[in-house]
N, C-alpha and C positions, 0 to 999 in steps of 0.2 A: 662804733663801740658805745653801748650805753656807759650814760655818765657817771652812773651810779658806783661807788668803790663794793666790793665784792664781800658777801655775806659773809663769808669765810673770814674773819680778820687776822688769820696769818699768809693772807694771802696779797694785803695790802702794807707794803713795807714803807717806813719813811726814809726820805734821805733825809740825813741830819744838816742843821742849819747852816754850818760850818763847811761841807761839803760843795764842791761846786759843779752845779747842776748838769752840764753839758760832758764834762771829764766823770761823774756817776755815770749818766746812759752811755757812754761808748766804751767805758770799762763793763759792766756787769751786763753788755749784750752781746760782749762775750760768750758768756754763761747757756746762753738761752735756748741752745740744745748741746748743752755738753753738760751739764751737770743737774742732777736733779736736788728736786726742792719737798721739803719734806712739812706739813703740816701738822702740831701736835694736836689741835681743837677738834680733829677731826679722824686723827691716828693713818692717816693717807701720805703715798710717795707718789708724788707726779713724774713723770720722766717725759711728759710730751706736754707743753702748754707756751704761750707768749707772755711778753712782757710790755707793758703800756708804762707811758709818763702821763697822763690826761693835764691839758694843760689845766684842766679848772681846780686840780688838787695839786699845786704848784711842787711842793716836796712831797708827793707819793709817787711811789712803784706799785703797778699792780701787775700781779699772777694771775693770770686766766689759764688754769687748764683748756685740753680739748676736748670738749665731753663727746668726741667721736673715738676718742682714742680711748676707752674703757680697759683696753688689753695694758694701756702702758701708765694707770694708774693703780698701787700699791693698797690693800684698804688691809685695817687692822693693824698697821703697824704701832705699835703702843709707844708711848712718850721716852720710857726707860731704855728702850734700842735703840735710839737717837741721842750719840753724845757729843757733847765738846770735844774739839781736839788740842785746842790753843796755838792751833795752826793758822796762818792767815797768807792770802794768794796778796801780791802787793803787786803796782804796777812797777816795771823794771825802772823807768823816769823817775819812780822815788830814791833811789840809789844810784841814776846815772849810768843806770845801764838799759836795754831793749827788751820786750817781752815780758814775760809773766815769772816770778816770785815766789816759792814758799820764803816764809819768812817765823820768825815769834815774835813775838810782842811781851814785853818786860810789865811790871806790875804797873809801874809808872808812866805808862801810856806810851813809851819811846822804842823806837826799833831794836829788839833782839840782837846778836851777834850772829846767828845762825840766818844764811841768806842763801840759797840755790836756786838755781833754773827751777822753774817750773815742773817741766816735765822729769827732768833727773829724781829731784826729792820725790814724785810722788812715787814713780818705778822703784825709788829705793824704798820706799817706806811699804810697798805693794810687796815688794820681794822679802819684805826684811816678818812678815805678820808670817804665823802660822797659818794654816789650810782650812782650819777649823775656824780661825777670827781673821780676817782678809780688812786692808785698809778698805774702806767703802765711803769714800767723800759724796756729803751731801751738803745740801742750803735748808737753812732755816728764818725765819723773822728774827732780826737783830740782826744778824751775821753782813749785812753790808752797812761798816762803820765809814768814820774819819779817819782820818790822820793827817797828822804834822800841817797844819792848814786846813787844806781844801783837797787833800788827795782821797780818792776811796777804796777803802781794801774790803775784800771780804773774809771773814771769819771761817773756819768749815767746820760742822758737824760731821760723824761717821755715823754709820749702819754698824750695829755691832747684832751679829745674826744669831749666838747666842740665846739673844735677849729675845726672841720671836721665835720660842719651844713650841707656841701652843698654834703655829703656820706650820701645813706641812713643807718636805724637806723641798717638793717641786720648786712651791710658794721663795722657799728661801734665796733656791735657785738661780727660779728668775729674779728676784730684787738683784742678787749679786752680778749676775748676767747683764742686765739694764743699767747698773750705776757704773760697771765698768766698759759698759758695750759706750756709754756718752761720755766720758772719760776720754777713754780713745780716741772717737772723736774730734776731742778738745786739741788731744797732742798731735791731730793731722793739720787742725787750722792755722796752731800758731810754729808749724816747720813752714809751714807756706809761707807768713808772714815773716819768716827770720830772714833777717841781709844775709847776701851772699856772698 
C-alpha cells in the first residue's frame, strides 16, 4: 500500500488518543464489509472498500475504496441526506456482556439507559420507519469515538432518501438496497460469533 494518507480526507480517520489502538482495529474491522461509509467532501457512498492502520500514521485509519467496484460506489449524495442518529454501536465488554450494542450516549459523555443487542434494536428500528424514510445506517469521519477509557464505539449516521429528490428513484433504490444488503450481512457474522 502506498504510504501516502488519501487525498480524500474523510477518508482518513483518527483514532483518538485515549483509545486503544489494537481493541480500535479488531472492533471497527468489524465494519469493513457490513456497513458503508459515506464521504461529505465528495458527496459519494462507498459500499465496497478496505481498511488500513499504516503503521507510519500511528493513530490513523484509512478508507481505500475499490476503484474496480464503480457499480458499488454511491456519487452525488449531498451532505444534507446524511444524518446524525445519536445512536452508537458499543462493544458488549463495555457493559459486561458479548457482542455488539446499540446503545445512546447522554450529553455528558456517559452511557445512556437505553442498551440492546445489536441486531434486535436495528430490526426494530428498520421495522419501526415508514416505507417512504427507511432506517439506512451509515459511517461517516468522526463517528469512531472513545469511551470510558480506552474502549471504541462508533457513532451512526443515516441515509435519509428523502433528501436525494434530485437521484432518480432506481439511484434511491439501489443506495437503499446496498446499505441494507451489508447490514445483513453484519447480522450473519455476529450469529456465527454468538456462544451457544
Amino acid at each position: 500500500m502506498d504510504n501516502a494518507l488519501p487525498e480524500n480526507p474523510d477518508l482518513a480517520w483518527d483514532i483518538g488518543e485515549g483509545i486503544d489502538r489494537e481493541r480500535a482495529i479488531d472492533f471497527i474491522m468489524q465494519f469493513e464489509t457490513t456497513l458503508c461509509v459515506y464521504s461529505a467532501s465528495v458527496e459519494k457512498l462507498y459500499s465496497t472498500y478496505n481498511i488500513f492502520f499504516p503503521r507510519e500514521y500511528h493513530r490513523k485509519m484509512v478508507i481505500l475504496p475499490d476503484p474496480a467496484a464503480f457499480h458499488d460506489t454511491f456519487n452525488g449524495v449531498v451532505p444534507n441526506a446524511v444524518q446524525m442518529t445519536g445512536l452508537y454501536i458499543i462493544p458488549g465488554e463495555l457493559i459486561n456482556e458479548s457482542g455488539l450494542y446499540l446503545a445512546n450516549v447522554k450529553k455528558d459523555r456517559s452511557l445512556g439507559d437505553r442498551r440492546i443487542p445489536f441486531e434486535e434494536g436495528m430490526r426494530t428500528l428498520m421495522r419501526n420507519r415508514p416505507a417512504d424514510d427507511p432506517f439506512l445506517p451509515v459511517l461517516a469521519k468522526g463517528d469512531l469515538r472513545g469511551f470510558e477509557e480506552s474502549w471504541p464505539v462508533l457513532h451512526l449516521h443515516r441515509v435519509k432518501l428523502a433528501e436525494l429528490a434530485e437521484r432518480s428513484e432506481l439511484d434511491r433504490t439501489n443506495i437503499r438496497n446496498a446499505v441494507i444488503e451489508k447490514l445483513e450481512s453484519l447480522f450473519v457474522i455476529l450469529r456465527k460469533h454468538q456462544p451457544q
